[in-house]
matplotlib code that plots the C-alpha trace (Angstrom):
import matplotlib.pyplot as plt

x = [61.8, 62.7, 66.5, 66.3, 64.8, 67.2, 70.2, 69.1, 68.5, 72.1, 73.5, 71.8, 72.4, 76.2, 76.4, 74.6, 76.9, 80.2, 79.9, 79.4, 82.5, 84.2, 83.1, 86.2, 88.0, 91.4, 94.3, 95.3, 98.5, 102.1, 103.4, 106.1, 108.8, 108.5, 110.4, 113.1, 115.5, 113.4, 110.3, 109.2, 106.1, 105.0, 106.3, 109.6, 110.0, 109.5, 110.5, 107.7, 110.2, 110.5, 106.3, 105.9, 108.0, 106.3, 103.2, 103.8, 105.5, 101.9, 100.2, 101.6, 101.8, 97.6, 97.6, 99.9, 97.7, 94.8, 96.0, 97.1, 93.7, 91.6, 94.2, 93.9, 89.6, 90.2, 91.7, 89.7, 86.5]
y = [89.1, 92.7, 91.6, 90.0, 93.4, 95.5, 93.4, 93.0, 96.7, 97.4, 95.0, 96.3, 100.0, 98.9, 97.0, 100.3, 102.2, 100.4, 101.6, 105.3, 105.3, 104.8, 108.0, 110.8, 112.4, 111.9, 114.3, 117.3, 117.1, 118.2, 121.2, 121.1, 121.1, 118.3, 115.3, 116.7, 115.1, 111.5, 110.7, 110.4, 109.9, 112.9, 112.5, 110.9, 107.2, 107.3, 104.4, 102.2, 99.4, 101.5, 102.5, 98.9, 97.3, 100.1, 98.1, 94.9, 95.4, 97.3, 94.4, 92.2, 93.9, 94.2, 90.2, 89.3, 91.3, 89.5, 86.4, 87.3, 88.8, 85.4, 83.6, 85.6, 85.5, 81.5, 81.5, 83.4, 81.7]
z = [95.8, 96.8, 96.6, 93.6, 91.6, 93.6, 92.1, 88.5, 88.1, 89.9, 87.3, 84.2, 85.5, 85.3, 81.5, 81.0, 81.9, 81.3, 77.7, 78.4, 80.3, 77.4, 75.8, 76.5, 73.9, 73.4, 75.0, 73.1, 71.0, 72.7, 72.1, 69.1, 71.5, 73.8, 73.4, 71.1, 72.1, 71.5, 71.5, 75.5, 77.1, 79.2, 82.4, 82.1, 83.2, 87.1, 89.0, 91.2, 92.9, 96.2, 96.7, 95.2, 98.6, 100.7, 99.5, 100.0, 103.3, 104.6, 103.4, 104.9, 108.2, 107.5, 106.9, 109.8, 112.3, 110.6, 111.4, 115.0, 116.4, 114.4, 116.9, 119.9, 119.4, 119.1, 122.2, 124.3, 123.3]

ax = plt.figure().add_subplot(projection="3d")
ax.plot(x, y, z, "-o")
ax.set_aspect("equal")
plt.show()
C-alpha cells in the first residue's frame, strides 16, 4: 500500500510540474549586426557526423562487452 501512495504522488508531482517547465521567457533579440550577411542562427551550422560515429562506435563497444560477460557468467555457472 505504501508503494502504491509513494508512486501516485511521484506521478502527480510530475503532470504537476511538466507544465511549469514550460514557463521561461523567450531569448533576447540579436544585436543589429548579426547575421548581416543572411539571416543565420547563432552559432553557425556545426557538423555532428564525426561525435555522432564517436557514439555509436562507444555503444557498441558497451553492447558487445554486455554480451561477452552474459556469456562468460553462462559458462561458468
Amino acid at each position: 500500500m505504501k508503494k502504491i501512495i509513494i508512486n501516485s504522488i511521484l506521478i502527480s508531482l510530475c503532470a504537476l510540474y511538466s507544465p511549469l517547465a514550460h514557463t521561461q521567457t523567450s531569448p533576447p533579440e540579436p544585436p543589429a549586426e548579426h547575421g548581416s550577411s543572411g539571416n543565420r542562427d547563432p552559432g553557425g551550422g556545426a557538423p555532428i557526423g564525426g561525435g555522432l560515429g564517436i557514439l555509436l562506435l562507444l555503444g557498441a563497444g558497451y553492447g558487445a562487452r554486455k554480451v561477452f560477460l552474459l556469456r562468460k557468467n553462462e559458462l561458468e555457472e
